[in-house]
Chimera marker file (.cmm) of the C-alpha trace (Angstrom):
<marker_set name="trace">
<marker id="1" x="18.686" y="69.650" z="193.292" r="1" g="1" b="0" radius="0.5"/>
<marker id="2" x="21.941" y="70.535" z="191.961" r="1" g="1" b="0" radius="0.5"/>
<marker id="3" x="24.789" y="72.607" z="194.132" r="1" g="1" b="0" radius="0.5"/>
<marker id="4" x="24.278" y="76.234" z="193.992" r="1" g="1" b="0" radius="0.5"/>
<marker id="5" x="27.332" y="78.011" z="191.944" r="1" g="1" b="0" radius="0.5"/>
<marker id="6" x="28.188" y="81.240" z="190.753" r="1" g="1" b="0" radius="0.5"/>
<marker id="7" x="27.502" y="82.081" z="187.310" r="1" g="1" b="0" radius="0.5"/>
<marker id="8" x="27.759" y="85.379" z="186.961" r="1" g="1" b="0" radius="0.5"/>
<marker id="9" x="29.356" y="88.342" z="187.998" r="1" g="1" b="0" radius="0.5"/>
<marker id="10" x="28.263" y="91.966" z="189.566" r="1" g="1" b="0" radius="0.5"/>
<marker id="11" x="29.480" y="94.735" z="187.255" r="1" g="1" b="0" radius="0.5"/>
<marker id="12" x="29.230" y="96.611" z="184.192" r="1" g="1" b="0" radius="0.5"/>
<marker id="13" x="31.937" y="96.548" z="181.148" r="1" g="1" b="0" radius="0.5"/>
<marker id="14" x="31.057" y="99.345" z="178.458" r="1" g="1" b="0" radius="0.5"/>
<marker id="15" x="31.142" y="97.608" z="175.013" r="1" g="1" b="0" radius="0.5"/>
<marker id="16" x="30.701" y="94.129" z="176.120" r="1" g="1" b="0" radius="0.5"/>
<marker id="17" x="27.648" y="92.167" z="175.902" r="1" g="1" b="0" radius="0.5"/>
<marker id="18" x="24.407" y="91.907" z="177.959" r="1" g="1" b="0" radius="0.5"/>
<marker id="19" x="25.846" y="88.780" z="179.620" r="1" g="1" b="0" radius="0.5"/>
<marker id="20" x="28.276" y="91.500" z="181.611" r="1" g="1" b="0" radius="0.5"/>
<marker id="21" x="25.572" y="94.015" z="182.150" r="1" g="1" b="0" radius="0.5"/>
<marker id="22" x="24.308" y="91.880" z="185.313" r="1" g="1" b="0" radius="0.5"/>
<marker id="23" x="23.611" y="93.996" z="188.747" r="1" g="1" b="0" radius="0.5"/>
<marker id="24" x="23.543" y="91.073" z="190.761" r="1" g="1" b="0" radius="0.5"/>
<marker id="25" x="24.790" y="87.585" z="190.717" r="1" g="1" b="0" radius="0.5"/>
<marker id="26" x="23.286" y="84.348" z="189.129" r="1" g="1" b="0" radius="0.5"/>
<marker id="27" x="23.049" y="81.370" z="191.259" r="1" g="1" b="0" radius="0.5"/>
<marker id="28" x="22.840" y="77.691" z="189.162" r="1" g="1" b="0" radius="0.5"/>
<marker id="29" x="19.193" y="76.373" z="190.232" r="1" g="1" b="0" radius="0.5"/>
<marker id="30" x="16.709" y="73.840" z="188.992" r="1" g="1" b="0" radius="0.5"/>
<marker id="31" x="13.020" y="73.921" z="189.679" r="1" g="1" b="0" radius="0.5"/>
<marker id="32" x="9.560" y="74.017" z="187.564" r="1" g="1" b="0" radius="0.5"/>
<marker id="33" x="8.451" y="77.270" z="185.973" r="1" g="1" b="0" radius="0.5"/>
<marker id="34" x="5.517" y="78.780" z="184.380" r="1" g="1" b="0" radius="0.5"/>
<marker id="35" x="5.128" y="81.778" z="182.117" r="1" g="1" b="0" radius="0.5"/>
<marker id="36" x="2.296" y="83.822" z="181.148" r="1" g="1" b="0" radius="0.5"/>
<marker id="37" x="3.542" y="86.568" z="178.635" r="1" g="1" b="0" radius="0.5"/>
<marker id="38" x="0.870" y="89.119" z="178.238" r="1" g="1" b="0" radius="0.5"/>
<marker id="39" x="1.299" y="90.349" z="174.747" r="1" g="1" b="0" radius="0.5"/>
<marker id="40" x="1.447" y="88.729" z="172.500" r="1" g="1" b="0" radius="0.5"/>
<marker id="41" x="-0.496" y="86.316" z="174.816" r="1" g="1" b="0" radius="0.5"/>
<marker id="42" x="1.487" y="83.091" z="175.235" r="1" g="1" b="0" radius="0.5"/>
<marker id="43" x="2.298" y="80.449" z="177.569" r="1" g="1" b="0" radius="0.5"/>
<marker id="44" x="4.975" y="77.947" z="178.224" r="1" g="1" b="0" radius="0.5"/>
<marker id="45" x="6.834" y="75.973" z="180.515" r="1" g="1" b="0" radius="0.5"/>
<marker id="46" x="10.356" y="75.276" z="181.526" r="1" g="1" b="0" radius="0.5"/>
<marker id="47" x="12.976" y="75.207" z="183.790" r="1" g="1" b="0" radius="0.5"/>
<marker id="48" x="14.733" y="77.803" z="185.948" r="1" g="1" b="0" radius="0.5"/>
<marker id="49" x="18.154" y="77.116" z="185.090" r="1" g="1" b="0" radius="0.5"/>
<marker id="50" x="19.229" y="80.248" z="187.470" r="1" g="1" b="0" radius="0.5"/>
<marker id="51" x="18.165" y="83.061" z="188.872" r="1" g="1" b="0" radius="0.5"/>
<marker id="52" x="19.594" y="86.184" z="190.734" r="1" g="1" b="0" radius="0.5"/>
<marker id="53" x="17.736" y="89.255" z="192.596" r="1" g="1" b="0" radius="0.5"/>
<marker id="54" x="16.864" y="90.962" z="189.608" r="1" g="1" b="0" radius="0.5"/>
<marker id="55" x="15.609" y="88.224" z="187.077" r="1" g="1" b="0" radius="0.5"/>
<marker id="56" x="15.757" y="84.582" z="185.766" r="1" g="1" b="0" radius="0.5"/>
<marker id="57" x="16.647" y="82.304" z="182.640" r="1" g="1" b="0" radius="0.5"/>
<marker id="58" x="13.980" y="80.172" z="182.259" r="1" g="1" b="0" radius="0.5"/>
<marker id="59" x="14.540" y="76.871" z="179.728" r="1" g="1" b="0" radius="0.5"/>
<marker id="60" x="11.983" y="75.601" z="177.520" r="1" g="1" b="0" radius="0.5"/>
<marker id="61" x="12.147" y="73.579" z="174.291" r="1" g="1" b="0" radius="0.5"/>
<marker id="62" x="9.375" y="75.904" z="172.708" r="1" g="1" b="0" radius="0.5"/>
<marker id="63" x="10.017" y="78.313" z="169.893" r="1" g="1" b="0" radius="0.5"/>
<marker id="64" x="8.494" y="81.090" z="171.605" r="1" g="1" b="0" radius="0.5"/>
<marker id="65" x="8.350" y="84.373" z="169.369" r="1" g="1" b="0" radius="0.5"/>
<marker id="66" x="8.829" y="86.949" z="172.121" r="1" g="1" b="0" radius="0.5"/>
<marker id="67" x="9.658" y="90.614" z="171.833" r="1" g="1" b="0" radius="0.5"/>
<marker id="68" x="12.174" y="92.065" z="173.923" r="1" g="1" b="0" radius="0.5"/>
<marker id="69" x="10.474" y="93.764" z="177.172" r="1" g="1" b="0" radius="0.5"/>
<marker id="70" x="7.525" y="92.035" z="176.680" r="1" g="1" b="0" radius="0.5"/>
<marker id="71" x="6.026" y="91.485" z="179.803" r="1" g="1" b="0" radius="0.5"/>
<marker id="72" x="5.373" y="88.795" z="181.743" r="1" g="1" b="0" radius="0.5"/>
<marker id="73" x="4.228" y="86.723" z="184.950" r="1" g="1" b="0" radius="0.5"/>
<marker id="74" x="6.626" y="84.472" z="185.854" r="1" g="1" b="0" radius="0.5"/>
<marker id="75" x="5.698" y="81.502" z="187.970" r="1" g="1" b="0" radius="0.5"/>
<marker id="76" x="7.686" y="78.988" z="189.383" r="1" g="1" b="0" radius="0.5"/>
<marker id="77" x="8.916" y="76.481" z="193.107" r="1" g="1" b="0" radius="0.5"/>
<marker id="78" x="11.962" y="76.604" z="193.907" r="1" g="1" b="0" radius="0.5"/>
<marker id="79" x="13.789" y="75.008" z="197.031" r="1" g="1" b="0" radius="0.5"/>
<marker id="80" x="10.126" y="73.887" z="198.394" r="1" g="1" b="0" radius="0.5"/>
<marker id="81" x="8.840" y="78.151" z="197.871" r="1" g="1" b="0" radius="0.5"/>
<marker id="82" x="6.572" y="79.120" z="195.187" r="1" g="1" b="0" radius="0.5"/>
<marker id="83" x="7.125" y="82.459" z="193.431" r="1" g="1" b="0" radius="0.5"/>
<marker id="84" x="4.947" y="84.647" z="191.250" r="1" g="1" b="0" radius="0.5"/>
<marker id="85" x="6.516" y="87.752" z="190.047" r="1" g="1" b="0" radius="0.5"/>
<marker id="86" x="6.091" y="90.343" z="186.960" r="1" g="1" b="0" radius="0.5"/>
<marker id="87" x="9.094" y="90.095" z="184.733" r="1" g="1" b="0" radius="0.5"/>
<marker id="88" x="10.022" y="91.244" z="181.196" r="1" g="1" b="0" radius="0.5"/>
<marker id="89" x="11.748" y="89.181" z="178.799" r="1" g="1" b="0" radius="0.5"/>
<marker id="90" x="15.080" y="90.353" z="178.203" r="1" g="1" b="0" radius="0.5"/>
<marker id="91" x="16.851" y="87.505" z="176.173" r="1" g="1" b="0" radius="0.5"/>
<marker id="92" x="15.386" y="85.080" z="173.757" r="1" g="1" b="0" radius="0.5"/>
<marker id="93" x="17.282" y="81.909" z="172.727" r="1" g="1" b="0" radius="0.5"/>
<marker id="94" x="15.094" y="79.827" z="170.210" r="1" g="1" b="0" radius="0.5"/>
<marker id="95" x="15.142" y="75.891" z="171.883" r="1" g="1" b="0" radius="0.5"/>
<marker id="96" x="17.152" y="76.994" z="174.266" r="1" g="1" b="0" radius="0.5"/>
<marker id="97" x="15.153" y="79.226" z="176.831" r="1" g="1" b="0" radius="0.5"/>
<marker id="98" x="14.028" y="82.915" z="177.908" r="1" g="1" b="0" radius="0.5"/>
<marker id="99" x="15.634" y="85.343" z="180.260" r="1" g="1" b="0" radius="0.5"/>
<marker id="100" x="13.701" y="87.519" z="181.957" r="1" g="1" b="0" radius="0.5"/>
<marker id="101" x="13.975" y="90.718" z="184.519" r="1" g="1" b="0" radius="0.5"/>
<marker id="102" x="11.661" y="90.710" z="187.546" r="1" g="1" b="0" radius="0.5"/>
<marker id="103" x="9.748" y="94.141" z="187.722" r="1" g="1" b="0" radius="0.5"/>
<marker id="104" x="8.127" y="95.351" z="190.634" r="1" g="1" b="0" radius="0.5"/>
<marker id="105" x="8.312" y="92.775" z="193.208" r="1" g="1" b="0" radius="0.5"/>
<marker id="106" x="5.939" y="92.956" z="195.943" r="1" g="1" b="0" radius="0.5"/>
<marker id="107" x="7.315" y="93.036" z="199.648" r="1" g="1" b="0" radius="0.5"/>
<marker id="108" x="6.021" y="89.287" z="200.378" r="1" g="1" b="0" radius="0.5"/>
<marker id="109" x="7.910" y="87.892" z="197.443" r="1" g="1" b="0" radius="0.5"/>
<marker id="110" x="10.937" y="89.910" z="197.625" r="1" g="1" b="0" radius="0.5"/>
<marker id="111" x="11.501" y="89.188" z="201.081" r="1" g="1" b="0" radius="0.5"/>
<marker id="112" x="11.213" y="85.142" z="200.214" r="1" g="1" b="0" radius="0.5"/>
<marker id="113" x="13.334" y="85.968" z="197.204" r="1" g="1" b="0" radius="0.5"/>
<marker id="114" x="16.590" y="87.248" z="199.224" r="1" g="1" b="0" radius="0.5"/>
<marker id="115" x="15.658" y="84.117" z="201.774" r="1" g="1" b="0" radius="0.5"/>
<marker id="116" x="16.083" y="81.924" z="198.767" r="1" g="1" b="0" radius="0.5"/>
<marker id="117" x="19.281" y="83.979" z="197.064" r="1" g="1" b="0" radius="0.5"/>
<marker id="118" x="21.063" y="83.434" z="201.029" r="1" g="1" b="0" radius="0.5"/>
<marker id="119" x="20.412" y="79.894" z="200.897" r="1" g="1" b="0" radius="0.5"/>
<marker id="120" x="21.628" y="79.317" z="197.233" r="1" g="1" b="0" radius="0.5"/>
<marker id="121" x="25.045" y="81.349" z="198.467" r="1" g="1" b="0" radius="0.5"/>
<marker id="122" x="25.426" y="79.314" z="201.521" r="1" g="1" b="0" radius="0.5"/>
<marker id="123" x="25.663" y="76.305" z="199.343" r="1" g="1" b="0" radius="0.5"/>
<marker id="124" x="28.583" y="77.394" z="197.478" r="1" g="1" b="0" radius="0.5"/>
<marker id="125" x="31.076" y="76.189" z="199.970" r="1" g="1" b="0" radius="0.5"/>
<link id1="1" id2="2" r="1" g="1" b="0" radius="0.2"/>
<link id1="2" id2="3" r="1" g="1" b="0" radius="0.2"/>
<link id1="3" id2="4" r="1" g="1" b="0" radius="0.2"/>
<link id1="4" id2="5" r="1" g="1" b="0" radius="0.2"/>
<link id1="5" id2="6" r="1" g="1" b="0" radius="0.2"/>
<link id1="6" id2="7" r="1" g="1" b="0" radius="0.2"/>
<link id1="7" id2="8" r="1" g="1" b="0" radius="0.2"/>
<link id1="8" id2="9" r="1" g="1" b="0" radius="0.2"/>
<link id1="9" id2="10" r="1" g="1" b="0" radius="0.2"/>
<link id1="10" id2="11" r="1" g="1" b="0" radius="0.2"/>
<link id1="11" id2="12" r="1" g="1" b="0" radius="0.2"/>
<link id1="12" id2="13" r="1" g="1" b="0" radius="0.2"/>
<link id1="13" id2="14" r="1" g="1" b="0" radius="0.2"/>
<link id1="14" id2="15" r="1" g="1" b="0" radius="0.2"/>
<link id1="15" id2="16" r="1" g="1" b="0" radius="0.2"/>
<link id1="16" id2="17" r="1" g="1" b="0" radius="0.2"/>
<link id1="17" id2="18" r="1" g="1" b="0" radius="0.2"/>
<link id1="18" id2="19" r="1" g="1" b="0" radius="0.2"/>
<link id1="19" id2="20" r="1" g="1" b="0" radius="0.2"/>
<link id1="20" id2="21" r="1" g="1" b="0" radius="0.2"/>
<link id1="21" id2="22" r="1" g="1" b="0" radius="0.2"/>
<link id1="22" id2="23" r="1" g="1" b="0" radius="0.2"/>
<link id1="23" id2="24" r="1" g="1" b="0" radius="0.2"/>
<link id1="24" id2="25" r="1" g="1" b="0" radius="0.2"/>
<link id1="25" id2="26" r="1" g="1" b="0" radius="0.2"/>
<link id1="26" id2="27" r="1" g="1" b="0" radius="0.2"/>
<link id1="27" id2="28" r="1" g="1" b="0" radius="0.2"/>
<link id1="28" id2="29" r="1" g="1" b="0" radius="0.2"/>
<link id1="29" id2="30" r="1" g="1" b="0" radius="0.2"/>
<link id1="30" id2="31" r="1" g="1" b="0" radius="0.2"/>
<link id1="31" id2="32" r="1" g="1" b="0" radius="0.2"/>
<link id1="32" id2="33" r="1" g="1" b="0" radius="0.2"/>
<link id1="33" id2="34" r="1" g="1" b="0" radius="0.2"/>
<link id1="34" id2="35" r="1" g="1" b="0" radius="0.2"/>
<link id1="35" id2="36" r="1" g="1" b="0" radius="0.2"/>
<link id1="36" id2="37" r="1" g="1" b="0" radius="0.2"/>
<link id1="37" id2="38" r="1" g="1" b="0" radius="0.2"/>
<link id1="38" id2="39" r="1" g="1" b="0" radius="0.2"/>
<link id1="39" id2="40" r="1" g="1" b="0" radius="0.2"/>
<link id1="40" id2="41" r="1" g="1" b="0" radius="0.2"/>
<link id1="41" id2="42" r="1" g="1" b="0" radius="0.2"/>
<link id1="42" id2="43" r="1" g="1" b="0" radius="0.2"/>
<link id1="43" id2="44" r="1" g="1" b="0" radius="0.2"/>
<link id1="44" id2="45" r="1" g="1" b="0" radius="0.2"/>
<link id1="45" id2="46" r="1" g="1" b="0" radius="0.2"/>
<link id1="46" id2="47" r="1" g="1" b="0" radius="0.2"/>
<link id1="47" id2="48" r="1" g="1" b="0" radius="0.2"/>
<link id1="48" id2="49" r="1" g="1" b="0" radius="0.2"/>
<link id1="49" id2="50" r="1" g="1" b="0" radius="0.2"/>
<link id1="50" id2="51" r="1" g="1" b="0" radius="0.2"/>
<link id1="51" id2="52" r="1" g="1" b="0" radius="0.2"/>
<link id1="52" id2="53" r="1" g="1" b="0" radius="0.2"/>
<link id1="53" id2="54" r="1" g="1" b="0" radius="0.2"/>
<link id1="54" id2="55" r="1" g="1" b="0" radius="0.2"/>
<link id1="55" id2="56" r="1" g="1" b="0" radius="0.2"/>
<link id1="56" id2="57" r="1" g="1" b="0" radius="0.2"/>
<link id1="57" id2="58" r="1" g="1" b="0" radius="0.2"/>
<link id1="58" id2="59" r="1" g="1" b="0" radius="0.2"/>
<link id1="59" id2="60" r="1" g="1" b="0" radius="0.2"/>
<link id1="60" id2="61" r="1" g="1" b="0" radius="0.2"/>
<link id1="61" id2="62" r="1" g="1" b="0" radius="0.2"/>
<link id1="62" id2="63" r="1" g="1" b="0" radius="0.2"/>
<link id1="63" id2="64" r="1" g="1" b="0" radius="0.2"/>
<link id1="64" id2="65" r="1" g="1" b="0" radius="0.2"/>
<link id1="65" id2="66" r="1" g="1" b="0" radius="0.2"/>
<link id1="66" id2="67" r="1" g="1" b="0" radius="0.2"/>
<link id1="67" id2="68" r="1" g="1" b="0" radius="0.2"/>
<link id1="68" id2="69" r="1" g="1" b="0" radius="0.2"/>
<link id1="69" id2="70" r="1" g="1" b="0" radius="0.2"/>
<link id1="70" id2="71" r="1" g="1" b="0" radius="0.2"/>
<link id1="71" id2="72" r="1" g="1" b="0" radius="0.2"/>
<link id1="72" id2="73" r="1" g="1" b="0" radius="0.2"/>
<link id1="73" id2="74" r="1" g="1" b="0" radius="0.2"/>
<link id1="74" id2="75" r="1" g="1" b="0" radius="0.2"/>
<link id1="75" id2="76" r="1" g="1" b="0" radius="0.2"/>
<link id1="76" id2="77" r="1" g="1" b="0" radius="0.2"/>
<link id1="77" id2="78" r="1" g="1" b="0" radius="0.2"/>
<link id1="78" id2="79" r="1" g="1" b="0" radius="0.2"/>
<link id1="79" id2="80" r="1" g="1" b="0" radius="0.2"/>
<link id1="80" id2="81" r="1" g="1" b="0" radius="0.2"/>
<link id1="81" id2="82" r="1" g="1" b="0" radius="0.2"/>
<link id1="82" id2="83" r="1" g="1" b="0" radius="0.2"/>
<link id1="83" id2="84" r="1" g="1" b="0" radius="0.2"/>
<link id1="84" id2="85" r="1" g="1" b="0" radius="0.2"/>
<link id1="85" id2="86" r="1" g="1" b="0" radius="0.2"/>
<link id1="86" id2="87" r="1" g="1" b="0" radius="0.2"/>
<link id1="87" id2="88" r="1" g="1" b="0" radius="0.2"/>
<link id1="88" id2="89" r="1" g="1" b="0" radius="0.2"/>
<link id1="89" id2="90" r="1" g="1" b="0" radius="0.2"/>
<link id1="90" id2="91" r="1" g="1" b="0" radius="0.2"/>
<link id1="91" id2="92" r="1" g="1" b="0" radius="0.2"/>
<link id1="92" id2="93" r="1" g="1" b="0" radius="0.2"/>
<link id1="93" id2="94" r="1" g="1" b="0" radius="0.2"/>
<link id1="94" id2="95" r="1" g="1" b="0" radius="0.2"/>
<link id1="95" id2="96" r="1" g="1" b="0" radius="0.2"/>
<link id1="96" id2="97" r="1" g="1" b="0" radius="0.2"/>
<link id1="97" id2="98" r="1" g="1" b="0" radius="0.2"/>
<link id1="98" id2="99" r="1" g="1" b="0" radius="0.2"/>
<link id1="99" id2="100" r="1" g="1" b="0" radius="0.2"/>
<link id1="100" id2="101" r="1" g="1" b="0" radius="0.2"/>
<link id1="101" id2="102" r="1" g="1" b="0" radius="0.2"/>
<link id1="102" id2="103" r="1" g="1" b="0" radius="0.2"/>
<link id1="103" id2="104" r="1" g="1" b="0" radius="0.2"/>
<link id1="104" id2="105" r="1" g="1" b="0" radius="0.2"/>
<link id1="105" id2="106" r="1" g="1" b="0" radius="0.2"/>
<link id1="106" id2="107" r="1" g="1" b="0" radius="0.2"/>
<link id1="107" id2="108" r="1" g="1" b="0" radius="0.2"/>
<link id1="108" id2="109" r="1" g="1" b="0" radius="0.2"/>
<link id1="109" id2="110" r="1" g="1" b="0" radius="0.2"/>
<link id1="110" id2="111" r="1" g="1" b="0" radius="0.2"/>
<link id1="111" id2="112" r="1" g="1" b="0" radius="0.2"/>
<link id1="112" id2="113" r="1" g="1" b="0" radius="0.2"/>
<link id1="113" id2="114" r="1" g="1" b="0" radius="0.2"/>
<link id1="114" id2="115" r="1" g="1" b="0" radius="0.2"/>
<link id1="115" id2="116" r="1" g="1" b="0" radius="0.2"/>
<link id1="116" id2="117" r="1" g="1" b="0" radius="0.2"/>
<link id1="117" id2="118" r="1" g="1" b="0" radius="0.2"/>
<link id1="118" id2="119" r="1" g="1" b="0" radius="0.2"/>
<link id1="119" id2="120" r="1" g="1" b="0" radius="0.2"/>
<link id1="120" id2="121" r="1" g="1" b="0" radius="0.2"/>
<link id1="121" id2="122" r="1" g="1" b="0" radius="0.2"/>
<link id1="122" id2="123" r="1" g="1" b="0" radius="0.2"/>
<link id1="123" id2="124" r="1" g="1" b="0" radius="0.2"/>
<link id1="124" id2="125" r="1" g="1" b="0" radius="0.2"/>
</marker_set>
């Protein structure tokens, strides 16, 4: 696994785009992923190339026709912990990969999510 780094930034700049509308940081990550999107009902795989407390970029090679806020169930092991959370897609870049916001993440998975953000900080230095 690569070193965790910083990708993006905490705050909000009016007029600028969604890249600087993050509320939490992105940590660099690899590890396998699996999405269900529930409509239009599709499936691929991919990548995480990060992920932060609030959401996720996944990459996949597919041409995936997603609408934004479609929702989905995200799946994917990172750092030896397997996640499955509800997310909606919030960024599609054809070949390149999806970006999606977690929604409603139970107390189980949230707690091994902040677990997993701590140890991605940690290994920034």
């Amino acid at each position: 696994m690569q070193d965790a780094m910083v990708i993006g930034e905490v705050r909000a700049v009016p007029g600028v785009g969604e890249d600087e509308r993050r509320r939490s940081r992105r940590y660099l990550c690899n590890g396998f992923a699996e999405v269900l999107v529930v409509h239009p009902e599709c499936l691929f795989r991919g990548e995480i190339r990060d992920i932060s407390q609030n959401g996720c970029f996944v990459i996949s090679r597919a041409h995936v026709q997603l609408e934004r806020l479609a929702e989905a169930e995200v799946r994917f092991k990172l750092n030896n912990r397997q996640f499955k959370v509800r997310a909606r897609v919030m960024s599609v870049r054809k070949g390149d990969g999806v970006g999606f916001e977690f929604l409603g993440v139970n107390r189980d998975a949230e707690l091994l999510l902040n677990n997993l953000i701590t140890e991605l900080s940690r290994n920034l230095g």
